[in-house]
Every structure is written in C-alpha cells, then in structure tokens.
N, C-alpha and C positions, 0 to 999 in steps of 0.2 A: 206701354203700348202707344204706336204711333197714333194720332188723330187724323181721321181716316177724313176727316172734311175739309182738309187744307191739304192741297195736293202740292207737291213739291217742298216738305218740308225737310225730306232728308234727301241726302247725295247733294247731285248736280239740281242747282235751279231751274227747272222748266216751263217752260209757257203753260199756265193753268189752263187744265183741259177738264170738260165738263161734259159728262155721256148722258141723253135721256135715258141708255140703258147698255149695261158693257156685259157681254157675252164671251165665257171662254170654253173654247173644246180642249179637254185636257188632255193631250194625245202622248204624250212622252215626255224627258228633258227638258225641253228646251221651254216648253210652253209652262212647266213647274217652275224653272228659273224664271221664264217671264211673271208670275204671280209674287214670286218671291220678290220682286223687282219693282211689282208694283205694291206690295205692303210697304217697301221701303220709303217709296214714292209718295205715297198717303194716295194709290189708288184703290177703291172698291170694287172688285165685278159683282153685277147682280146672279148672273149665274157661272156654274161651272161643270161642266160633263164631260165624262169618259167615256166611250161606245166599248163593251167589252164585247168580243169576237166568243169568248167562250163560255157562254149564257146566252138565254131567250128571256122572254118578258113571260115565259109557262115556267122557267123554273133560276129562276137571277142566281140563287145559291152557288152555283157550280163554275167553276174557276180551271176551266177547260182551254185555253187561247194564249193566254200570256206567261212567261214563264213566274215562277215563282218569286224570283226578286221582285218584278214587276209587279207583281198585285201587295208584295210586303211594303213597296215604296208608296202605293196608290193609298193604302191604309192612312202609313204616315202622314203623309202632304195632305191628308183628306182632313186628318184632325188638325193639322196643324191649320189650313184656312179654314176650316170652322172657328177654332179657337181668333183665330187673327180677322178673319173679315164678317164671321157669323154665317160664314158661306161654305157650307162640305161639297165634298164635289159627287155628283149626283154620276150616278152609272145608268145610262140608258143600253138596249139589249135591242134585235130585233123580235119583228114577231117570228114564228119559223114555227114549223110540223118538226124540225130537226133538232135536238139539244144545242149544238154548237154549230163555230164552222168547221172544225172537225170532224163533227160528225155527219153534217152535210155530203161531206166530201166521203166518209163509208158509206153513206148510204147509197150517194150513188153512185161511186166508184168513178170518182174523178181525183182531180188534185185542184189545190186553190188555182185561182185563174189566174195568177199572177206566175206560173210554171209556164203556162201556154202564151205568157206576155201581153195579157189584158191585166185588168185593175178591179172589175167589177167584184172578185172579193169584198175590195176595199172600200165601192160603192155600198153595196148591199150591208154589211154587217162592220162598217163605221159612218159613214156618209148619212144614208137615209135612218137610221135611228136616230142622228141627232136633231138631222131634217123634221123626223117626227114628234120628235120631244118639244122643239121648238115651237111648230106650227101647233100644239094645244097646250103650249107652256100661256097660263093667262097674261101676267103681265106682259107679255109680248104682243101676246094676238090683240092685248087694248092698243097697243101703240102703233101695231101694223096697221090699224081699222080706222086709224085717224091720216088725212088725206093732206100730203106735202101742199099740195096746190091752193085748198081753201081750208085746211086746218077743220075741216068738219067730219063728222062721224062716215064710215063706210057708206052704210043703209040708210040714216035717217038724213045725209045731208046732200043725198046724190039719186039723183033722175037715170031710174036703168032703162036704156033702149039696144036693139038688137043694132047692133054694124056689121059691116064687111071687116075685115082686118087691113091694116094698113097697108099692105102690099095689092091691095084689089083681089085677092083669090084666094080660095080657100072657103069653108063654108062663114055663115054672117054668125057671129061669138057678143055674148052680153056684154056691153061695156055700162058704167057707172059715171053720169055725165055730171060735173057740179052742177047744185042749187047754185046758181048767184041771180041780179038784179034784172041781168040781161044773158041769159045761158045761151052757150053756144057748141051746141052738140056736133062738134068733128070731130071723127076720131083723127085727119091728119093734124090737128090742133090737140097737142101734149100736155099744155095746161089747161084742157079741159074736163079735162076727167080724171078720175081716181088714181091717186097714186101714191102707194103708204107711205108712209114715216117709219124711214131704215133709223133699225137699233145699227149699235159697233160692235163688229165683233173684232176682237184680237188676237193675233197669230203669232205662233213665236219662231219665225223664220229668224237667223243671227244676222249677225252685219254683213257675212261676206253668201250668203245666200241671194243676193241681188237678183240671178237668175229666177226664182222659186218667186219671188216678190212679183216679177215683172209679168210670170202670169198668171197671176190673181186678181181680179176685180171687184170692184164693188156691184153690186145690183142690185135690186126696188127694194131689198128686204134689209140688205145687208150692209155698211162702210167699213171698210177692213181698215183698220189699225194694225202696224210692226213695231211694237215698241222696244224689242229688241234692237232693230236697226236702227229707228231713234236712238237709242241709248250708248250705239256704239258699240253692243253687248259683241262676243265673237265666242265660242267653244269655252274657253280659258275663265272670259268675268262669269259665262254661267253655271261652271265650276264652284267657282271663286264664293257665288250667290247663296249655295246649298251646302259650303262650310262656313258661311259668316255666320248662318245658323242652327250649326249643328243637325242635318239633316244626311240623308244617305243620299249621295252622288249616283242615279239611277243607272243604269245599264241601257242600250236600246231598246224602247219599247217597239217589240212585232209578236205577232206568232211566234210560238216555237217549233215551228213546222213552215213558216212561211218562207218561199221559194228565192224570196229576195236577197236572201241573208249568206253571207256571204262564209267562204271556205274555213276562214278563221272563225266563224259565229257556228259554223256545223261542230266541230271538231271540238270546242267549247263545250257544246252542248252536250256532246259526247262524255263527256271528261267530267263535265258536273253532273248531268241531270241524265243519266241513261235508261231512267224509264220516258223519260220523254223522247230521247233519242230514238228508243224502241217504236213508239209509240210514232213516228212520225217515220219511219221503216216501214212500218205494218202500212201507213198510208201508200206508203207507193208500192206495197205487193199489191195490195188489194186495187190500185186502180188497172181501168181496161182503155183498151183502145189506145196507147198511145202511139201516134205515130209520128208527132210531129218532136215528143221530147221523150226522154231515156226516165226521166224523173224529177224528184223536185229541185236539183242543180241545173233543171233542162235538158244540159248535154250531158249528165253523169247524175248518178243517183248518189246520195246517203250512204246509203250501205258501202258501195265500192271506193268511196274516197274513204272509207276507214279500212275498208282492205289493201290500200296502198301504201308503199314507204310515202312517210312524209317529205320525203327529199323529190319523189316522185309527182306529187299535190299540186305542184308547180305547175304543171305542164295542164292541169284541168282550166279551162277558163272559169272567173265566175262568172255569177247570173248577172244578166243585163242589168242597169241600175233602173228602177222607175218611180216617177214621181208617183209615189204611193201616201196616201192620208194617215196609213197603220206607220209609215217611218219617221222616228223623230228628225231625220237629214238627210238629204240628199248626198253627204259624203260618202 
C-alpha cells in the first residue's frame, strides 16, 4: 500500500500539494478515476459523497434512481477507498415527504425538470444534499468558522454589528467585524470582517472539458481543484485508471428515467433493464399538462422511439445536452 503522506510518490512527479481539508462529490466515472488517481498519487480525501436521487434520509435502503450497474459499481469503489484511504464514500439523500425522485414525479404527475430544460432536478436531489451534509459535516464547519482575515474563531474573535450591504440597498444584514488592536468596521473594507477558511473541493472534469472548467468557481466556502486536467487525464487514461486495478469501468451515472440520456441510452435500457424501461413509460403516462414537450425525449416520448424501425430513430432528435451535476460528461 502506497504512503499516503508523501504525495507524489507514484506516476509523474508533482508539485507537493497540501489540503487543510479535500472534499470529493462522487458523482460518476470520471470523479472514481479521479480518486483512483489520487491513491496513486499518495493523495488522501477527507471526505467522499454520493447524492443518491433514489432514496431520502426517512428511508436510505431503497435503490430507486440509478441503474443497477451503477449502485453495484458504487458498492465496489466504496470498499475499495475504504480499504485504501480509510475513507468509504458516504451517500447522502434528501429530506423529502416523497420516497424518491421518481416517485416525486408520480406523485405529482410531472417529469424531472430536466424534460422541460431546467436542472432543478439536479439542484434539489444532488446539489443541496450535499450542500447539507457539508454545512453539519463537523470537521468542516470547524474550519469554515475560522476567519481567512485574522485567523480567529467566527463568534469569539469578531465584533457583530448590523450594516447596510455593500451595494447601499437592501435591508441592514449582521455582519461579523474582526477583533484587532485598532477595528475598523466597514463593510466596504473586505479585510475587515469575517471570512471563512475555504476547504478544496475536487472535481473530476477530464482534460478536454476546458469548457465545464471555465464555469466553475471558487467561493468563501469552497477552491475547486481539476486534477484531472492537471494530470493530463482524458476518457482513455481514466479508463486505463480502473483496469490498472482491477475494478469495473462504470457506465454513465444518471437516472434511469432521466430526460437527458440520450437515444442510444433509451434503447439500452430497453434491451437490458425492461422493468425500468417500463417503469420510466408508466412516468410519462402518468404525467399531465404537457404542453410544452411530448415526453421524456421532450419532442418524442419512450414508448414511441421503441415503436419505430430503428432505421427510422434517426430522424428523432435528441435531448438538448445540459450541464447537469447527475452527468458524469458533458459529451
């Protein structure tokens, strides 16, 4: 086993990098190669989460959102960085009155929102559960509560008084002024006041994703690290990554109902998995009101692209592409 406290001891030599704390969302492929990539590396994450779309935090057991490969490879990877970094990858859920997003969507006779070409799907039941895991994950919230500016405690080292916001308007919001020798409470003055100590989080957009890179940002909470693009990685080395060690080369983690997925991924799913097939049919009988799309192809539903020759499939367009949080790529 690599020694996990001297970074850069296997592959390419790299500049020694040193995280007060590294954070991974496990979302698909590409972010499992990336982990795979940093074992190699001799790098450790403190944590690692998967947001799973088909479960809630009333009942985790149920394995309702992703297809079945997907949760057998999630198993694996999960043991396998347990065993390698002492780190399994923790599944966070949302809260919800509903079982899933699935069943979200029976109940109230809609389709994910990602049909009608929004995303909030992918907000609500991957986004904000990780958001929430985070923000009462302890070790985090000790290090967010310590202040970039004067390195002292949130509460005990900062003078709270009421401001304007920095724009002049709007109603007057608590700000957190530092203790120092000579305080100087302005809110248009940046180094005066509270502002946490961002943990890194790591993303595993590939090398030729530049696009997807360009808009992400860092912010008070967070510095995104691509160690993939560092590394050079592209489709192929993180391939390559998950037979160096005998591991299964995942398929696309989405939904198996989810609108984004493309002609070839319906027809798939057909072919393998036809009670999910069915199962994601019954979704679009049961929804009402549409008037803007035919079903979860948008302009063509499920059902009817398996009623047609295959020669014929052609001519259906697919679904728009969108940066979606549930796709492991934007390809």
């Amino acid at each position: 086993m690599l020694n996990l406290k001297k970074p850069g001891v296997v592959g390419d030599v790299l500049k020694k990098r040193e995280f007060n704390f590294l954070a991974v969302a496990c979302g698909g492929g590409r972010n499992m190669a990336m982990l795979i990539g940093m074992y190699e590396k001799g790098i450790r994450p403190d944590v690692i989460t998967f947001a799973d779309t088909g479960s809630t935090e009333g009942d985790p057991t149920r394995r309702d959102g992703e297809k079945p490969e997907t949760y057998a490879v999630l198993d694996e990877f999960s043991d396998w960085c347990e065993e390698r970094f002492d780190c399994p990858i923790r599944r966070v859920y949302k809260r919800s009155k509903y079982k899933s997003l699935y069943d979200n969507c029976l109940q109230t006779k809609t389709l994910p929102s990602a049909a009608y070409g929004l995303r909030s799907c992918s907000d609500k039941w991957k986004i904000q559960p990780q958001e929430r895991f985070m923000n009462n994950y302890a070790p985090v919230v000790a290090i967010w509560n310590v202040c970039q500016n004067c390195g002292k405690d949130k509460k005990t080292g900062h003078v709270a008084k009421f401001s304007k916001p920095m724009t002049g308007e709007g109603k007057r919001k608590l700000v957190r002024f530092c203790r120092t020798d000579n305080p100087v409470f302005d809110i248009h003055e940046p180094t005066t006041f509270f502002y946490p100590t961002a943990i890194t989080k790591a993303i595993g957009y590939h090398a030729g994703e530049q696009s997807r890179i360009d808009k992400a940002h860092d912010d008070e909470k967070y510095k995104l690290w691509f160690p993939l693009m560092e590394w050079g990685w592209y489709t192929e080395e993180c391939i390559a990554a998950f037979k160096r060690h005998g591991l299964t080369v995942p398929i696309k983690s989405a939904c198996y109902f989810c609108p984004s997925s493309t002609k070839e991924e319906v027809v798939w799913l057909h072919d393998n998995h036809p009670d999910l097939f069915a199962r994601a049919v019954a979704l679009e009988d049961n929804a009402e009101d549409l008037r803007t799309v035919k079903g979860l192809g948008r302009h063509w539903t499920w059902k009817e692209l398996m009623q047609i020759a295959p020669a014929d499939r052609k001519a259906l367009p697919n679904p728009s592409k969108m940066n979606c949080v549930c796709l492991d790529t934007e390809d």
